[in-house]
N, C-alpha and C positions, 0 to 999 in steps of 0.2 A: 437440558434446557438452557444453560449459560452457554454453551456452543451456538446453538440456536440464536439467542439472543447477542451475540458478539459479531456474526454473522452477517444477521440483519443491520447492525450496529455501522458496520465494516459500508454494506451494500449500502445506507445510509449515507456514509461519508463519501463514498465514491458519487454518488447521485449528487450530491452538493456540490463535490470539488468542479465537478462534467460544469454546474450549472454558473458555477465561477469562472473558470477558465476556458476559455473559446481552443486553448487545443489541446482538451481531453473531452472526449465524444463519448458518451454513452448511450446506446439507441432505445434500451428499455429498462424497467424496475427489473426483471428477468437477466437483463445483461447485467447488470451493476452486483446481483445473487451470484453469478456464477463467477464474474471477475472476485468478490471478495470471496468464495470457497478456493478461487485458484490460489491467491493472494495469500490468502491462510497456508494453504498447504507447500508453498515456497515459501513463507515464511519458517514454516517449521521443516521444513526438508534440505532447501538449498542455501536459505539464508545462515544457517551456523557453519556450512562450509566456505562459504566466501568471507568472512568476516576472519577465520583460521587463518584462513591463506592471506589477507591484506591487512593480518595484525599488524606487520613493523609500520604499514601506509597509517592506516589507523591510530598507534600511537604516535606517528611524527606529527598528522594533524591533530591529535587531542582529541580524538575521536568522529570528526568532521566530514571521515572519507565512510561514517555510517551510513550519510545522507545519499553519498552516488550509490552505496550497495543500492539502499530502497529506492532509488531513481530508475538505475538499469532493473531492475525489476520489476517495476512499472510497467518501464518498458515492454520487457518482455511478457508480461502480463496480457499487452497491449495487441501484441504482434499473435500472441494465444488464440484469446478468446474472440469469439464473433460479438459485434455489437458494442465492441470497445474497441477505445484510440487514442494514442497519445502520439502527437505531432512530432515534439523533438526533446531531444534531452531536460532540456529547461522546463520545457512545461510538466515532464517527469519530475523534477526534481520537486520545479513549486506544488505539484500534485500529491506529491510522496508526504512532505510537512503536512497538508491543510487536510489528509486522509489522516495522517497520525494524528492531530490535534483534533479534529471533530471527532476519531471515533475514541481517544481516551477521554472524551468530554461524555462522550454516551457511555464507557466501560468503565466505570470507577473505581476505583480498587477497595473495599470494603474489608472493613474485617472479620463482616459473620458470614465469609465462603465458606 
């Protein structure tokens, strides 16, 4: 059920960011489900290998070169799935923060999991 709900949480943020930002496009509540299932599952698949590989990048900026991994990601997210879009880098980038911040505003970290 908390997969579920992180989920929706995710599909949530991505529908707000769409509804912010004129260049991430999302064409349904549908699309925005399946962007955040992809989303999750590069997050837990591809994203611990890219973050291995651009450790020395990552510590020279202080951790700063976290924010391109979840950009190009976006990205690629982007170019994935049907009914989503993301224009250009930048608007990746500012989309990747305003999806982090709305959906750990919905996923709270608690301590009776």
């Amino acid at each position: 059920m908390k997969i579920l709900w992180k989920i929706i949480a995710v599909a949530v943020a991505v529908m707000v960011t769409a509804y912010i930002l004129p260049g991430i496009v999302v064409e349904s509540f549908w699309a925005a489900v399946v962007t955040a299932i992809v989303l999750s599952l590069m997050n837990i698949l591809l994203k611990p290998l890219l973050v291995i590989l651009t450790l020395p990048v990552t510590i020279l900026t202080l951790g700063l070169f976290l924010l391109v991994i979840n950009a190009l990601m976006l990205l690629l997210v982007g170019a994935i799935v049907p009914g989503f879009g993301v224009d250009t880098f930048w608007w990746a980038l500012i989309g990747s923060v305003i999806i982090s911040l709305i959906s750990s505003l919905l996923n709270p970290k608690r301590g009776d999991d």
